[in-house]
BAPANU-939314 format. One record per residue (C-alpha): x, y, z; residue in three letters. Coordinates in nm, 3 decimals. Layout:
<<X Y Z> "ala">;
...
//
This chain:
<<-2.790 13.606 16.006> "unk">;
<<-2.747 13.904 16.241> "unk">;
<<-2.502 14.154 16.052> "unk">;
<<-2.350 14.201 16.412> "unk">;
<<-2.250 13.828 16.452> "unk">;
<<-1.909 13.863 16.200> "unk">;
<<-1.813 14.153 16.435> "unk">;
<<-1.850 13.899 16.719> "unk">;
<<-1.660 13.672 16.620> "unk">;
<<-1.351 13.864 16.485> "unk">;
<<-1.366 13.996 16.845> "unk">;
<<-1.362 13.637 16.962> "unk">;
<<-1.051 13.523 16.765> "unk">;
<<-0.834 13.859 16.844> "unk">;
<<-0.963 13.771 17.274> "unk">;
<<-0.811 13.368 17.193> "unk">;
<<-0.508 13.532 17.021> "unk">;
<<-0.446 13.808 17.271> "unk">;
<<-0.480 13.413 17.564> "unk">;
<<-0.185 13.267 17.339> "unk">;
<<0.203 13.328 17.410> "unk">;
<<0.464 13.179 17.115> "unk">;
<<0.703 12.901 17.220> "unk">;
<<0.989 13.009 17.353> "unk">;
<<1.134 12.742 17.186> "unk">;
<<0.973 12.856 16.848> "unk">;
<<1.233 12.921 16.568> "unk">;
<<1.238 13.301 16.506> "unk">;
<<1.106 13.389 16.143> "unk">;
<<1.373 13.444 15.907> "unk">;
<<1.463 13.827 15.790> "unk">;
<<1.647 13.725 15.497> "unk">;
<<2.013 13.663 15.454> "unk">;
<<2.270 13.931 15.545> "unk">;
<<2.373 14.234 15.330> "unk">;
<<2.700 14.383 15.363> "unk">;
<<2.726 14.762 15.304> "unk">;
<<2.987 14.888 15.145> "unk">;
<<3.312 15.070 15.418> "unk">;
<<3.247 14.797 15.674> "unk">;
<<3.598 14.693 15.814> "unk">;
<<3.674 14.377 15.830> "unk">;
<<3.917 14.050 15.913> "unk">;
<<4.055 13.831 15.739> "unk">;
<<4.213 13.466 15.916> "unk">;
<<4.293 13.177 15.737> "unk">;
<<4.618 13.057 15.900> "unk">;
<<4.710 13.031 16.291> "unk">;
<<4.491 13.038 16.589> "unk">;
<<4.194 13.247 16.545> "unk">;
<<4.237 13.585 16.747> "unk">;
<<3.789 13.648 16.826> "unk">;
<<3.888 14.024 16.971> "unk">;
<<3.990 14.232 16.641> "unk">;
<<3.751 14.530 16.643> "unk">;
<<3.562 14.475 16.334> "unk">;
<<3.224 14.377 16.270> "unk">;
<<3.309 14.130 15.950> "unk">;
<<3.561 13.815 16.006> "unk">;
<<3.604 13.587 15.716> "unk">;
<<3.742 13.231 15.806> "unk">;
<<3.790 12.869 15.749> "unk">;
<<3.488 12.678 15.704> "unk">;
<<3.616 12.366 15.779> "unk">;
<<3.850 12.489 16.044> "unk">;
<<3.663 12.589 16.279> "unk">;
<<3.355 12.483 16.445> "unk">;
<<3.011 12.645 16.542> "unk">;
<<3.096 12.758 16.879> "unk">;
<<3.356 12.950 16.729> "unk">;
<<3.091 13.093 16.505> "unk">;
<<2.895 13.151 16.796> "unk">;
<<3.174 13.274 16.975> "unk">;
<<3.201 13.555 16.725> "unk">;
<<2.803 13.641 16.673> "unk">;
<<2.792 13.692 17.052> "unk">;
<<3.119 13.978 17.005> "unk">;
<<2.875 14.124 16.756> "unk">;
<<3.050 13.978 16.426> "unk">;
<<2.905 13.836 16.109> "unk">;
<<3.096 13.577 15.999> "unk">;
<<3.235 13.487 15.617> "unk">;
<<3.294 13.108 15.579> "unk">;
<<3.598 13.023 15.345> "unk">;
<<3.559 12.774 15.085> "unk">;
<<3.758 12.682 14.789> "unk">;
<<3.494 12.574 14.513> "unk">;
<<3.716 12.551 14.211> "unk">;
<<4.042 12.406 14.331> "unk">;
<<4.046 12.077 14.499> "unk">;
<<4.214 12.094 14.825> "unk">;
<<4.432 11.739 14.927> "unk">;
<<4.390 11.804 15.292> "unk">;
<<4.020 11.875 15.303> "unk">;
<<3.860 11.559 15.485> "unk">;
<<3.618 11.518 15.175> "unk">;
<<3.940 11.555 14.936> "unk">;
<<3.821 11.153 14.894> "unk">;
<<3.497 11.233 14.715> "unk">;
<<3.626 11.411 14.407> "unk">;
<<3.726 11.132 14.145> "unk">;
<<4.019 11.164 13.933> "unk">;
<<3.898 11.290 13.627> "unk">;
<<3.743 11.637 13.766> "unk">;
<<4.110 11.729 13.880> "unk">;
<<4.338 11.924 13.703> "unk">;
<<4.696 12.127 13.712> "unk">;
<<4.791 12.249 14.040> "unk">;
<<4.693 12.644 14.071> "unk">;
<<5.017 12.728 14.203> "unk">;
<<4.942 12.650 14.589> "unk">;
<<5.101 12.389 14.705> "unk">;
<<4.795 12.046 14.713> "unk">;
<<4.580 12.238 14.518> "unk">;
<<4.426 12.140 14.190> "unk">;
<<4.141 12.290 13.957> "unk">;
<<3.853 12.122 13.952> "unk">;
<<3.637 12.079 13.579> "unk">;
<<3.373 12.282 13.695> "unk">;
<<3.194 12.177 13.367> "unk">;
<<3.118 11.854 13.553> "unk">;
<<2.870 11.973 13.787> "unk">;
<<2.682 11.631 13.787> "unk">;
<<2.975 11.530 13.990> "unk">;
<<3.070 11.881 14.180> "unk">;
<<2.729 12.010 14.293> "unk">;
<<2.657 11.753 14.534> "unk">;
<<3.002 11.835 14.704> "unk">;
<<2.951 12.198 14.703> "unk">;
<<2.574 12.164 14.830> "unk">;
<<2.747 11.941 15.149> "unk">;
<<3.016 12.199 15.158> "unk">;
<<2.730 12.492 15.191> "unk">;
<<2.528 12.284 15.408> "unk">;
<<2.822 12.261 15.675> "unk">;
<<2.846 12.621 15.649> "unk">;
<<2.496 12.694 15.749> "unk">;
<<2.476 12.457 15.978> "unk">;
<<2.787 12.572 16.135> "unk">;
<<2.573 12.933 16.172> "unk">;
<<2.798 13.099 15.941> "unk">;
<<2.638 13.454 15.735> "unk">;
<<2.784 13.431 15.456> "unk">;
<<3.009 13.203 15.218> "unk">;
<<3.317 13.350 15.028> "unk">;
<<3.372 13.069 14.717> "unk">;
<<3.736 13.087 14.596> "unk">;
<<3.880 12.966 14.280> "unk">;
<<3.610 13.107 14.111> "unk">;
<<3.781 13.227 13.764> "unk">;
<<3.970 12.907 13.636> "unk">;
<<3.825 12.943 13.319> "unk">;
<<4.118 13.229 13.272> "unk">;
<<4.381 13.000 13.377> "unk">;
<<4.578 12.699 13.326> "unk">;
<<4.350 12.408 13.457> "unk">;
<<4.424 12.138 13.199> "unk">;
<<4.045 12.164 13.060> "unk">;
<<3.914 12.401 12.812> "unk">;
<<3.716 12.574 13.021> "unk">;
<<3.492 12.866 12.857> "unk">;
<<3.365 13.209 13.027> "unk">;
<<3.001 13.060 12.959> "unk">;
<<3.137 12.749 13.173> "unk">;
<<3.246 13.018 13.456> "unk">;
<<2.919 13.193 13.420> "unk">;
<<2.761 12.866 13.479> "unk">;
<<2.915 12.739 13.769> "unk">;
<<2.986 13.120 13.950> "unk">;
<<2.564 13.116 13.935> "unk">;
<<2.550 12.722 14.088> "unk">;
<<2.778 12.800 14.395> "unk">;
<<2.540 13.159 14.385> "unk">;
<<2.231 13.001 14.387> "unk">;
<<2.312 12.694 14.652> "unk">;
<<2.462 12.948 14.884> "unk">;
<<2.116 13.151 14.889> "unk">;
<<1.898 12.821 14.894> "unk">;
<<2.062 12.786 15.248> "unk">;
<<2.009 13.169 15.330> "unk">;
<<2.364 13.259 15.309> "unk">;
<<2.511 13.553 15.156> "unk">;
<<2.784 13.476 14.855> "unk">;
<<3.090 13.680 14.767> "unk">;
<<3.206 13.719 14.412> "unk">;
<<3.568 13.582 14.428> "unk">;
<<3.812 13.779 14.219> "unk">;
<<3.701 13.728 13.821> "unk">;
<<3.688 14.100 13.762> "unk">;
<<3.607 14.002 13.349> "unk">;
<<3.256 13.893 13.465> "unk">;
<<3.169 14.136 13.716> "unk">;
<<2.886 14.286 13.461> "unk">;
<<2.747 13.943 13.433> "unk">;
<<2.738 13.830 13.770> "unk">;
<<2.709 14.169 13.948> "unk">;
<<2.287 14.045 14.026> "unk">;
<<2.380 13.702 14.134> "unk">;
<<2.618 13.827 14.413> "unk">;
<<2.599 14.001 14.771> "unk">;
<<2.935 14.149 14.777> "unk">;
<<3.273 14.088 14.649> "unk">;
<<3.629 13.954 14.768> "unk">;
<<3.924 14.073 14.600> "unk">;
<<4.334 14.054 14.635> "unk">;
<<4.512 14.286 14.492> "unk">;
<<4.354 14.494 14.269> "unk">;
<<4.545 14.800 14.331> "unk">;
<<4.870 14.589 14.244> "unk">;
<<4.715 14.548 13.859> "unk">;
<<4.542 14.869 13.881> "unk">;
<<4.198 14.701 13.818> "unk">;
<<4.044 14.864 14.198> "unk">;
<<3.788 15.078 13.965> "unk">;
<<3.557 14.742 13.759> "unk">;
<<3.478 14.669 14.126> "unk">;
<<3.288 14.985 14.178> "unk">;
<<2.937 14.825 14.040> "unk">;
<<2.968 14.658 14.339> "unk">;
<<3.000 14.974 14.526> "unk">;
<<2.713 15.150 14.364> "unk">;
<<2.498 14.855 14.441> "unk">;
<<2.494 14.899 14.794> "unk">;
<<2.727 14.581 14.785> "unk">;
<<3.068 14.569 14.989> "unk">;
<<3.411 14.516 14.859> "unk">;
<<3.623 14.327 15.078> "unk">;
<<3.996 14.376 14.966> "unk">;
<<4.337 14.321 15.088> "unk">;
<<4.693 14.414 14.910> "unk">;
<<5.010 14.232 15.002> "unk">;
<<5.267 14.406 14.845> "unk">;
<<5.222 14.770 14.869> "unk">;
<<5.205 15.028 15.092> "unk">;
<<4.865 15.138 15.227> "unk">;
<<4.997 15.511 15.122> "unk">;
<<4.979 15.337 14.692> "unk">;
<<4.619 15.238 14.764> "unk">;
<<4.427 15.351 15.093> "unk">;
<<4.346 15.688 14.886> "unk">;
<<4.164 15.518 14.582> "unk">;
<<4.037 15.216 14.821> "unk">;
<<3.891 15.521 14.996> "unk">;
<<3.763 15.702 14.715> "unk">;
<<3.607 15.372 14.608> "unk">;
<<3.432 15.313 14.910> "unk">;
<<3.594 14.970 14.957> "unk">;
<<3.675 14.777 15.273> "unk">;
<<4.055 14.792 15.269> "unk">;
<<4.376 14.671 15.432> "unk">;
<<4.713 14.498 15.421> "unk">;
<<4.731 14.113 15.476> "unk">;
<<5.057 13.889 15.415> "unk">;
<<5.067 13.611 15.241> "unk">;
<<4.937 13.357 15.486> "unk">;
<<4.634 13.539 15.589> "unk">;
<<4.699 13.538 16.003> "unk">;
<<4.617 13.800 16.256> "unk">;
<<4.812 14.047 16.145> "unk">;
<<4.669 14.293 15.897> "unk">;
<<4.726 14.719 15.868> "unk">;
<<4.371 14.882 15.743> "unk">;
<<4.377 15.194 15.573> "unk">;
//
C-alpha cells in the first residue's frame, strides 16, 4: 500500500467534516454543573410573589413553587438559580406530602406542618428525594439547597446517629450531582470536615448569632461559597467578620420575602 494513501484519506474525512453543520436542534454538550465562588451576592425568596429584578446574580427559591418559566425567566436576567427543598422534614402541604407513610415521620421541628423524617429509612425516602431532584432539573434549576439536613442533633423522635446524617447528607449529595446539579450543605456545622468534599457550597442562618461564622471557612478556602443570612442582628455585629470571611452576607426576616439588607 502506497505510504501516501493514509494521508489521503485523513484529508478526505477532515473535507466531509469541514461539508457537515451540527443540528441546530442538537443538545449542547454539558460543561459540568455550576460552581459558586465564594463573595457572590445573592437572594433569598421563599414567601410572597417572587420579585425577578433584585441585582444579584444568585436567587435561591421554592422548588415546588414555582415553575420553569420562572426559572427561565431568571437565567435570561443572567441569574443562576438555587431550588429549595426540605429533605429531612416532611412538609403537610407539599403535593407529594401523600407518599411518605406514617412510620418515617416524626416530632414536628418547630415550624408549623413540619415533621422529621427517619432518614435511616432510605429504602422508603430515596425514591422521593430522587423525584424531588428530578423536578428540580427538569424545572432548569442550577443548583439544589436540601434543608433539614442535621436532625440527627435534634429532637426527631428516632435515634438518629451522626453516621446516619453522614449517610443520608452524601444520598441527597450524590442524587443532586447524578442530575448535574450543584448541592448546598444545609446548616450542620459538626460535620462540615466530613462532608466538606461531597458539597458545592454551603447555606447557613445565623451563624454570627452563635458565633460559629469561622467552621464555615473550609468552605471558603475551597473555592466554595457561603450563602448566609442573620435575622436578628445588625449588619454592623456581623458584615465585618462575614467580610473578613469572604462569605455571601445579608439580613433576611423571618419569612424569607423580598426584603433583605446585604452587608
Amino acid at each position: 500500500m502506497s505510504r501516501r494513501a493514509p494521508l489521503v484519506a485523513a484529508a478526505l474525512l477532515l473535507l466531509l467534516a469541514g461539508c457537515m453543520s451540527p443540528s441546530d436542534d442538537a443538545p449542547a454538550p454539558r460543561t459540568g454543573r455550576w460552581q459558586p465562588a465564594p463573595g457572590q451576592e445573592w437572594q433569598w425568596q421563599l414567601s410572597g410573589r417572587l420579585d425577578p429584578a433584585v441585582d444579584v446574580p444568585v436567587y435561591d427559591i421554592d422548588g415546588f413553587d414555582h415553575s420553569a418559566g420562572t426559572v427561565a425567566d431568571l437565567h435570561r436576567r443572567g441569574r443562576k438559580v438555587i431550588c429549595y427543598l426540605s429533605t429531612g422534614a416532611h412538609e403537610d402541604w407539599r403535593p407529594d406530602a401523600g407518599k411518605f407513610p406514617r412510620e418515617v415521620l416524626g416530632r414536628g421541628n418547630g415550624w408549623e406542618g413540619e415533621r422529621w423524617l427517619d432518614i435511616r429509612r432510605t429504602d422508603v425516602l430515596e425514591p422521593l428525594m430522587a423525584a424531588r431532584l428530578d423536578m428540580c432539573r427538569d424545572k432548569g434549576f442550577d443548583a439544589v439547597e436540601p434543608d433539614n439536613m442535621d436532625g440527627y442533633a435534634n429532637d426527631t423522635g428516632f435515634p438518629l446517629t451522626a453516621a446516619d446524617q453522614l449517610r443520608w447528607n452524601r444520598l441527597i449529595a450524590r442524587l443532586a450531582h447524578e442530575r448535574g446539579l450543584a448541592v448546598g450543605l444545609k446548616n450542620d456545622l459538626d460535620q462540615i470536615p466530613e462532608l466538606l468534599g461531597d458539597f458545592d457550597f454551603a447555606v447557613n442562618e445565623q451563624c454570627a448569632e452563635y458565633g460559629e461564622c469561622e467552621r464555615l471557612s473550609p468552605f471558603v478556602r475551597a473555592g466554595k461559597a457561603v450563602f448566609h443570612v442573620e435575622y436578628e442582628l445588625r449588619k454592623r455585629d456581623f458584615c465585618p467578620e462575614a467580610e473578613r470571611l469572604r462569605m455571601s452576607s445579608m439580613r433576611k426576616r423571618y419569612e424569607l420575602g423580598v426584603w433583605r439588607d446585604p452587608c
